[in-house]
N, C-alpha and C positions, 0 to 999 in steps of 0.2 A: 260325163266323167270318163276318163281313159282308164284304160285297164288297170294302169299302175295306181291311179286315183285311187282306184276304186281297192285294191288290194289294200294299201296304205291305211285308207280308213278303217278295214277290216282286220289289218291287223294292230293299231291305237288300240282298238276297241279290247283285243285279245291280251293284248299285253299288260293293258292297265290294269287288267283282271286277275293278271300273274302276276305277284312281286318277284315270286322267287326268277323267272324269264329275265322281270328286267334286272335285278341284281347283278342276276348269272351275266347275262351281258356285259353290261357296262364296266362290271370288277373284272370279268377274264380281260376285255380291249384295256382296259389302263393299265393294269399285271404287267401287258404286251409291251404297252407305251411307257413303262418306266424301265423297263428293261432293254429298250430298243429304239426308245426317239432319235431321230438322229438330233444333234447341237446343233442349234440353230439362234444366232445371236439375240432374236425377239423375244423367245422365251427363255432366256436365263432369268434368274431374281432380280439383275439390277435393271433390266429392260423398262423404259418410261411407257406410261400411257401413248405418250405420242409416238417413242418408237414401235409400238406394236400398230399402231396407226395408219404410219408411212409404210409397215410391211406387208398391210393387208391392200392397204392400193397399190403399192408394187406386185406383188404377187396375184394379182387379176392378169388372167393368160398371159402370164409370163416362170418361167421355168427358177426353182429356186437355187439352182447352181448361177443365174445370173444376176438373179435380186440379192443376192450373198456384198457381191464386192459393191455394186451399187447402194445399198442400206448403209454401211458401215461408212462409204462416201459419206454420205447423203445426211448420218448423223453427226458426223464428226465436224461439218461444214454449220449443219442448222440443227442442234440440240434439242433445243425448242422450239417451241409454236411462235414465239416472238423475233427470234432467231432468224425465220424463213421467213416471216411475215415484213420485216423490216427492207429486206431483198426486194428487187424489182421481178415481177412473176416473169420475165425473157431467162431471167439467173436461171430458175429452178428447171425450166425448159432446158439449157444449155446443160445443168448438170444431171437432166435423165438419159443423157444421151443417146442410147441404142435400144432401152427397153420397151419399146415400141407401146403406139396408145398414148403419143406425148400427153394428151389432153389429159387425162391424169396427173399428172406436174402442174395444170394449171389449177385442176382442182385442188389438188393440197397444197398450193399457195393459197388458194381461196377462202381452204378450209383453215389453214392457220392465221389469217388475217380476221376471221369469225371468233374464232377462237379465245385472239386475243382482246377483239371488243365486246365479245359479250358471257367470255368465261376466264377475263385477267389472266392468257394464256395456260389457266388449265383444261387438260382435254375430258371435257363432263363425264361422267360416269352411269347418265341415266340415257336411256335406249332412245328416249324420245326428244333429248338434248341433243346426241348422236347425228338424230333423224336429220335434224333440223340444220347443219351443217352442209354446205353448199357438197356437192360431190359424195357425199356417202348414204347410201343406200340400204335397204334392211340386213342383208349380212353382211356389211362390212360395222354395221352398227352394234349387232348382235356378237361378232366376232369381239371387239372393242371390249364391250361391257364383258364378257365371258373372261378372256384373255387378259384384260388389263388389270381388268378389275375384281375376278376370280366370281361373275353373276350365274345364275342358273338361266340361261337363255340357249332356247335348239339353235345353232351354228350348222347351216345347214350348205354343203357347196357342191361338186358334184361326185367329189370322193365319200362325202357320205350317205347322198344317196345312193350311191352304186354299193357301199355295203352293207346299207341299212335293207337295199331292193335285193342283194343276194341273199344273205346271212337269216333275212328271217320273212322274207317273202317271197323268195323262188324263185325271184326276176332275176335275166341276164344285169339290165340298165336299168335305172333308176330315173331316167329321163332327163329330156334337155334343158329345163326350168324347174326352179323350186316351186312347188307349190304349198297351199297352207295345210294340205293334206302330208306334204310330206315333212316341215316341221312339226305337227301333231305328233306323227308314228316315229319321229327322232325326241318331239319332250320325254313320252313317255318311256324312253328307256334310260335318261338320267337320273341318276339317284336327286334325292329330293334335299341331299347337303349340295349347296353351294359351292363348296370347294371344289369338293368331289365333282359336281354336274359339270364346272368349268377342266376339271382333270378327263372327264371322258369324252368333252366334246374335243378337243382337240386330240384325244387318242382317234377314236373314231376318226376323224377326219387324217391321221396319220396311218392307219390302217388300210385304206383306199388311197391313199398316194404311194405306199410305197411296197405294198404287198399286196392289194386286193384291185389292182388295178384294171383298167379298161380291155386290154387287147391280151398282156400275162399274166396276168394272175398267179402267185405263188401259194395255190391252196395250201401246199404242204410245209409251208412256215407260218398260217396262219393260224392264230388264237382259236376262231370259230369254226375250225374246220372238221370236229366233229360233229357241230350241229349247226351248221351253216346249209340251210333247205335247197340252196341255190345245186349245193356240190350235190345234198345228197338225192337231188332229183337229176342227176346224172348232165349237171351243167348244159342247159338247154339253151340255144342260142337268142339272142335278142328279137322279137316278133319286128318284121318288115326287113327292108335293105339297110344292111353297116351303111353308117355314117360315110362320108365322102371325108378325105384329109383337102383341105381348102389348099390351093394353087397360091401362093407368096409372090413369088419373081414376075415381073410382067403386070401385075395389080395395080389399083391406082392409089391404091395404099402402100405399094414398094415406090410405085414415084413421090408418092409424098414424104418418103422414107429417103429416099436421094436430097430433095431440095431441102427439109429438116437440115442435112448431114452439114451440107454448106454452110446453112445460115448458123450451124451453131458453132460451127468451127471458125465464124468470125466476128473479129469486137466490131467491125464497122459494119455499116450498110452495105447489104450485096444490089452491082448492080444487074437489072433485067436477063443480060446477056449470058454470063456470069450461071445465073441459071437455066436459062435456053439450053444451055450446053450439057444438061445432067440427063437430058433422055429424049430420044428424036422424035417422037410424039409427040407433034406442035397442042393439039386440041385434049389427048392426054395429059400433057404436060401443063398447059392452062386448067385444066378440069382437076387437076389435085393443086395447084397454087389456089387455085379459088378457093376450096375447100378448106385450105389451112388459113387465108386470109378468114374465113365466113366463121373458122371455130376459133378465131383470138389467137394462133398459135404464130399468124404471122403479120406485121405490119407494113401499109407500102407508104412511103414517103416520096415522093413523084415518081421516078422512072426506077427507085431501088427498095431492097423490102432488108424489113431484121424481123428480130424478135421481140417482141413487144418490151417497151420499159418500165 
């Protein structure tokens, strides 16, 4: 068990034991969060099931100044789960255009094609309907149900454990994977109404994106920052070496970010050459086509390739 594990479990255990802790929590972060959300089209009232849907798989590492104009495309084109599902999955490719991780686009054609054959294009409401949906995984399933559907389910990403690991365990980071220790030490500070569990989970998670962040941290506009352990043990840095920022340019995921760019930019078949020409790394350049051929993203039709139909 890792430190953080290990902290996590010990403090479930402390907390479940306090109501008044987890009250105090949960009511100061949402206080925060209705007072300072920022608007964001997913959660306003008339937001569908499925538009909250499309915004939580858009918003896997992706930045939400860019999933803003893409979402509101992206609904306005396919409303519905029937909508997108009727489309040929190349469409939904062509229209994620730049938010990188196209294969996401395939999945949520996948998943509204599921959707519409085994929930008459509604987007289910039980966690393990969610599960069962090609492309979505425990929080984005968890997210769904909370969010769409106002569930008491820990939404757990890594802005909340990063304030979950400051605010009441002393940790700099919260670590690079969830684990079920650390949804345990996020249930138990939801209140036990529904509404409400679903109004703090998505505070919490807005409180480590835009104040309690990785690298600044704005203790002194934050809610918890009287008793937030992290500050008052004199903010101690993360145990081992910072994280490394990953290298983009040069990747064999920016070349497959180049030949992407082509094929969606055309209604016909591209030929061979056509793409030879996006990046001089003959054996790079093979070695990301393969890759996009090998994940469905791309089709070859003798000497020319598209986007699948």
């Amino acid at each position: 068990m890792t430190v953080t594990a290990y902290s996590f479990t010990v403090l479930s255990l402390r907390i479940a034991s306090n109501d008044n802790t987890q009250i105090a929590i949960a009511a100061t972060v949402t206080r925060w969060y209705d007072a300072n959300a920022r608007d964001l089209a997913w959660r306003r009232p008339g937001a569908s099931p499925w538009g909250v849907l499309v915004s939580e798989v858009m918003l896997q590492q992706t930045q939400v100044s860019r999933v803003e104009p893409a979402w509101q495309t992206w609904m306005e084109r396919w409303p519905t789960p029937a909508h997108l599902a009727a489309d040929p999955p190349g469409e939904a490719i062509r229209a994620w255009d730049r938010l990188g991780y196209p294969r996401r686009a395939l999945r949520l054609h996948a998943c509204a094609t599921a959707i519409v054959e085994r929930h008459d294009g509604e987007v289910p409401d039980d966690v393990e309907a969610l599960l069962a949906l090609p492309g979505i995984g425990t929080y984005t399933a968890r997210a769904v149900a909370a969010f769409a559907f106002r569930q008491r389910h820990p939404v757990v990403d890594t802005n909340v454990r990063r304030v979950v690991a400051r605010a009441v365990a002393g940790e700099a980071d919260g670590g690079a994977n969830t684990t079920p220790a650390d949804l345990r030490a996020v249930e138990v500070l939801l209140p036990e109404d529904e509404e409400a569990a679903a109004r703090a989970s998505v505070a919490f998670m807005e409180l480590g994106a835009v104040v309690c962040t990785a690298r600044a941290p704005r203790c002194e506009e934050c809610p918890l920052t009287a008793v937030c352990a992290w500050r008052l043990a004199g903010s101690p840095p993360p145990d081992g070496p910072a994280r490394r920022s990953q290298r983009y340019h040069g990747t064999d995921r920016y070349v497959r970010g180049l030949l992407m760019a082509v094929l969606r930019a055309s209604d016909t078949p591209v030929p061979a050459e056509r793409l030879d020409a996006v990046w001089p790394d003959a054996d790079q350049r093979h070695r990301a086509l393969a890759g996009l051929l090998a994940d469905g993203l791309v089709r070859r039709r003798e000497e020319t390739y598209a986007l699948p139909g």
